[in-house]
C-alpha positions in Angstrom: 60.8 9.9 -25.4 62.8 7.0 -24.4 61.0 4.0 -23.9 61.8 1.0 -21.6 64.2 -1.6 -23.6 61.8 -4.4 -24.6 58.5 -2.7 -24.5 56.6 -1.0 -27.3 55.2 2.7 -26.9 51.6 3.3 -28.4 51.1 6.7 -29.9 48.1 8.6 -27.9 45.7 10.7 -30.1 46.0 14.5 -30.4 43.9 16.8 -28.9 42.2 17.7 -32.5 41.2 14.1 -33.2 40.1 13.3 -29.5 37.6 16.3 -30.2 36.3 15.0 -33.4 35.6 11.6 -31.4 34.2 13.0 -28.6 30.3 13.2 -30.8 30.3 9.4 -31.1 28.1 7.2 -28.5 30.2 4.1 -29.9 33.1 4.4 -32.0 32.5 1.6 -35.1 34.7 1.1 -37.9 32.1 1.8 -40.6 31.1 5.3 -38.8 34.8 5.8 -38.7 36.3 5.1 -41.7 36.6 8.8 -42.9 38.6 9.6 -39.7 40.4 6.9 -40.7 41.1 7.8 -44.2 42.0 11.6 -42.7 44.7 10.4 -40.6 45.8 7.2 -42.4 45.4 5.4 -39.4 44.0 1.7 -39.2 41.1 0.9 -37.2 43.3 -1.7 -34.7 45.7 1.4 -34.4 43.0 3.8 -33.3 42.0 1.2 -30.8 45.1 1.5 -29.0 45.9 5.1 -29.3 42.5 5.7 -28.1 43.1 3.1 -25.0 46.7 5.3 -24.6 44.5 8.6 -24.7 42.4 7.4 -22.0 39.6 7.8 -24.1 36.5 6.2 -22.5 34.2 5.9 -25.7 33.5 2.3 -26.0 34.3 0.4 -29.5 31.7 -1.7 -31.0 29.7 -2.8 -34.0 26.6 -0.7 -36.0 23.7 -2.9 -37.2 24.9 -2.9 -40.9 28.1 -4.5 -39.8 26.1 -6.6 -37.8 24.1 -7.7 -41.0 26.7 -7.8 -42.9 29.3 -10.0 -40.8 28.2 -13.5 -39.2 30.7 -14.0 -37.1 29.4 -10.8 -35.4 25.8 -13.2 -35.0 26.7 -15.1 -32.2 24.8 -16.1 -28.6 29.0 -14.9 -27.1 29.4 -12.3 -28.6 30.0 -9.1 -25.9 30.9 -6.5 -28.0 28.7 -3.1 -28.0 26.1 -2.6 -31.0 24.7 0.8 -31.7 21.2 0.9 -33.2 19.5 4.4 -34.5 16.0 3.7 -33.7 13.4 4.9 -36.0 12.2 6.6 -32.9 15.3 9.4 -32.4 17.6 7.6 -29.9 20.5 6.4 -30.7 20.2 2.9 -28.9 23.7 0.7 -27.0 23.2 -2.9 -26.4 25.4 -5.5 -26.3 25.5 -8.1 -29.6 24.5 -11.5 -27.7 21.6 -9.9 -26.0 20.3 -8.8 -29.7 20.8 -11.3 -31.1 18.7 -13.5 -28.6 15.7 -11.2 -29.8 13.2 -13.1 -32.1 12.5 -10.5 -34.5 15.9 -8.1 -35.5 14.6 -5.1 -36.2 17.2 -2.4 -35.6 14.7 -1.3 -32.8 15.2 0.5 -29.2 14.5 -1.8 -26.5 11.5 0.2 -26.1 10.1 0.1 -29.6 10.7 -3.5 -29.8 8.2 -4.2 -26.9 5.7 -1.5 -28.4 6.0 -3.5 -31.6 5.9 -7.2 -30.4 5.7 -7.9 -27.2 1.7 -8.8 -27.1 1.7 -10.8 -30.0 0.1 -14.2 -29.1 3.3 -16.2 -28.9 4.9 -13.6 -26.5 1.2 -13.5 -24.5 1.7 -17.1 -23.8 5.1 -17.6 -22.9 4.5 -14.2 -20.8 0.7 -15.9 -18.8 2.9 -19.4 -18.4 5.9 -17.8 -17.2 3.6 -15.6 -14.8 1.5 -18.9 -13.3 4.8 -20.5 -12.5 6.4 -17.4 -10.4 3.1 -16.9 -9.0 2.6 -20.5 -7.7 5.8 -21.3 -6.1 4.9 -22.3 -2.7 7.3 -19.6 -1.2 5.3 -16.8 -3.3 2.2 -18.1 -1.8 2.9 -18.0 1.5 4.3 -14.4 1.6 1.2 -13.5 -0.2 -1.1 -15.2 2.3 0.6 -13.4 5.0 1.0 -10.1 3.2 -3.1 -10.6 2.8 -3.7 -11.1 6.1 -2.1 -8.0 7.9 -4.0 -5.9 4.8 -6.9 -7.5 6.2 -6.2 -7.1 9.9 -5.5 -3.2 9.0 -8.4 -1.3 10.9 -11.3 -0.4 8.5 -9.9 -3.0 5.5 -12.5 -5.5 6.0 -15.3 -3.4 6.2 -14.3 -1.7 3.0 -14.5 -4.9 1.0 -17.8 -6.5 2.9 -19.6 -3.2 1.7 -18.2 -3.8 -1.6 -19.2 -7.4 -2.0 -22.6 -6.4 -0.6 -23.1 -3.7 -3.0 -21.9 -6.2 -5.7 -24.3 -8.4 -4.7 -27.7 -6.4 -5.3 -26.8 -6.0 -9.2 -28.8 -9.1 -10.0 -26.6 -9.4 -13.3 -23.6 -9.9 -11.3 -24.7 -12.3 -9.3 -25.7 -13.8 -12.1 -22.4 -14.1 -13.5 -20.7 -15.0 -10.6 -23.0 -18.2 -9.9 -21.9 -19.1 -13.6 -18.6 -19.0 -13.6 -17.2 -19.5 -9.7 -17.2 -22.5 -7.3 -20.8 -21.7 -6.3 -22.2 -23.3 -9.2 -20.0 -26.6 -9.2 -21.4 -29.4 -7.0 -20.8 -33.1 -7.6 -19.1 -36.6 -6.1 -15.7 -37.4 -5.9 -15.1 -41.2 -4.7 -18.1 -40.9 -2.6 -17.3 -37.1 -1.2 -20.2 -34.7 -2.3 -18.8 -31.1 -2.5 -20.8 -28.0 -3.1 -18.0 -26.1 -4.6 -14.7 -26.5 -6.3 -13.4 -24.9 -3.0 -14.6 -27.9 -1.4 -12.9 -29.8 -4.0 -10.3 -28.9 -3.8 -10.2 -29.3 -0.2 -10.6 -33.0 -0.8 -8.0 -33.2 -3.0 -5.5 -31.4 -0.5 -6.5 -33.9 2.1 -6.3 -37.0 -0.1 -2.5 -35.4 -1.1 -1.9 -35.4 2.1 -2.7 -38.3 3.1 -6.1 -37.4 5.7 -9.0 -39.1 6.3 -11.9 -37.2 5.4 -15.5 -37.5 4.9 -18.8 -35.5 5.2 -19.9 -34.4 8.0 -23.5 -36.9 8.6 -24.0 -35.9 12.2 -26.3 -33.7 14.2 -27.2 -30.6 13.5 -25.3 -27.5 15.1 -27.6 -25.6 16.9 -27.3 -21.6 16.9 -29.9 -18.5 17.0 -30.2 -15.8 14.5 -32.4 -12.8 14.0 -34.3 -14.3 17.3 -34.5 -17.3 15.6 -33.4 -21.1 16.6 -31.9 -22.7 13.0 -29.4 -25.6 12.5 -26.1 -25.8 10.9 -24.4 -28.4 9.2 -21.1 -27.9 8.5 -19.2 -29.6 5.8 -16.5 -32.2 6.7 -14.8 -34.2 9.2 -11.3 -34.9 9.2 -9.3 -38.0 10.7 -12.3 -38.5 12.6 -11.4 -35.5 15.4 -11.7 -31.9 12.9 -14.9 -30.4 12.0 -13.8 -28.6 8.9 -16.4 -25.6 7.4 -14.9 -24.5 3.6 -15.9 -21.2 2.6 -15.3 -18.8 -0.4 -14.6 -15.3 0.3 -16.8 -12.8 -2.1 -21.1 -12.1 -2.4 -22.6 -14.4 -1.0 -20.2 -14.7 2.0 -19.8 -11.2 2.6 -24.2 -10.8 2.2 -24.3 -13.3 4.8 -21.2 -11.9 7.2 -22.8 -12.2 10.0 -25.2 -14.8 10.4 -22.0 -16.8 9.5 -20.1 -15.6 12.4 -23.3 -16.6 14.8 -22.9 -20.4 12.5 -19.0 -20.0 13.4 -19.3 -19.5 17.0 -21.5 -21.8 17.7 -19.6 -24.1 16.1 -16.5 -23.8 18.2 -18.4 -24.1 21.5 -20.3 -27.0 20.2 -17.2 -29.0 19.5 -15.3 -27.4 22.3 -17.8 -29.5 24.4 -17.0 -32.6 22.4 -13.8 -32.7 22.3 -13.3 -31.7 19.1 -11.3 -29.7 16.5 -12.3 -26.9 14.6 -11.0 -25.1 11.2 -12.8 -22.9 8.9 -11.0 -23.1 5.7 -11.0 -20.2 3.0 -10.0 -20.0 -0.4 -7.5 -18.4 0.1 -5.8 -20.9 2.3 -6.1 -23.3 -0.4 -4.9 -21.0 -3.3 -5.9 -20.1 -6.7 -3.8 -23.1 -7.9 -5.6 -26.0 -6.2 -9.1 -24.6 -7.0 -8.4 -24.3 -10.6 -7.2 -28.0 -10.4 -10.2 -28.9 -9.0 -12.7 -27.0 -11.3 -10.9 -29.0 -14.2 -11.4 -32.1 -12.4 -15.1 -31.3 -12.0 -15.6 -30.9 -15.7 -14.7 -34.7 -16.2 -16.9 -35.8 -12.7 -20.2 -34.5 -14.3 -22.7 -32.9 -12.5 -24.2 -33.4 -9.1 -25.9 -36.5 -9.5 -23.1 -38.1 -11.4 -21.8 -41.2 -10.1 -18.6 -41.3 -8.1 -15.4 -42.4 -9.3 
């Protein structure tokens, strides 16, 4: 063949040695040196005859060559690397991303989280890693409103209230619960009293944001339940025009459901007469973050009749 003047023509590979290449996942010089040696061809050679073949088997390294070469140990590195996992499977990644990996085993990606990804270290980065996604305010909100269509779903609410109420008659478990939720933290916080760290934490979201807010020392709410005449007292009042009630959703909430509906509703048209705000606040408009802030701040406040700070 006559080639253009100026230009250099690459041999291509015969049919024969294309076949005997065809078994490789990636070709690597130490894998290939007896095809090499065969056919007296350098490895640089074969790399453009089997470019000029169209030969679409990528080059790259194996882990001994790996070991064995530093400059092959770098974070820039983008050449292939072909590890034969203990497990079978012969194993293509590319030599920056292994060589990010703490431990070096020649390893699958699979094996090498069966093998390490739970040891302590990895469970800690992992839970910190998780509490930041999870607590981005964008995150939050889409999981507030994913909750509340779940909830709005016909039958959904019912569902859990039976739950919690079912829950609720195991006297260990509400043993527990009283131990280790908000219903068990109660205390002052400058001059605040809060029943829970859900109330707590409520405080702290209005002191953020800069509301005034104190507890609520007025008359008792009047409302009938089970064919009786009680009084309710609901929790706080903010910037002097908001009757705020904080509630936690779970037992003792969902064991009382409904006399706190009766509470609710009389509540609105009691400050509906007034001239008054209204807000029931959940949990779950406050979010896991805040109340875990505030039952850490509880633990330095004391206990209920600890003196504000």
């Amino acid at each position: 063949m006559t080639g253009i003047k100026g230009t250099k023509q690459h041999k291509s590979l015969t049919q024969e040695q294309v076949e005997e290449l065809k078994h490789f996942s990636v070709l690597t010089q130490d894998q290939l040196e007896p095809f090499l040696i065969k056919y007296n061809i350098s490895f640089d050679a074969l790399k453009r005859r089997a470019t000029a073949s169209g030969l679409s088997i990528p080059f790259g390294y194996s882990y001994a060559e790996y070991l064995s070469n530093p400059a092959l140990q770098s974070s820039y590195n983008k050449s292939n690397l072909q590890i034969d996992c203990p497990c079978g499977k012969t194993y293509i990644t590319v030599l920056f991303g292994f060589h990010k990996r703490k431990y070096k085993d020649p390893v699958c990606d699979e094996c090498y989280r069966k093998t390490y990804a739970y040891d302590l270290e990895w469970r800690e980065n992992n839970s910190k890693a998780q509490r930041i996604a999870q607590n981005r305010p964008e995150v939050i909100a889409k999981q507030v409103v994913s909750q509340k269509k779940r909830y709005q779903q016909e039958g959904v609410l019912d569902h859990y209230r039976a739950i919690g109420k079912r829950l609720w008659e195991n006297p260990d478990y509400r043993k527990k619960v009283v131990a280790n939720s908000s219903i068990a933290k109660a205390g002052t916080y400058h001059g605040l009293s809060y029943q829970s760290s859900i109330e707590l934490a409520f405080i702290l979201w209005c002191e953020n944001s800069g509301k005034s807010v104190v507890n609520y020392a007025g008359e008792g709410i009047p409302y009938n339940w089970a064919g009786t005449g009680h009084h309710y007292y609901p929790d706080f009042l903010v910037d002097g025009n908001t009757i705020v009630e904080v509630k936690g959703h779970g037992g003792v909430y969902e064991r009382d459901y409904d006399q706190n509906q009766a509470k609710f509703a009389a509540l609105r048209i009691w400050c509906k007469s007034r001239e008054l705000c209204v807000r029931v606040v959940f949990d779950t408009d406050l979010g896991n973050r805040a109340i875990k802030e505030a039952r850490t701040l509880h633990g330095t406040l004391g206990k209920k009749d600890s003196p504000s700070l």
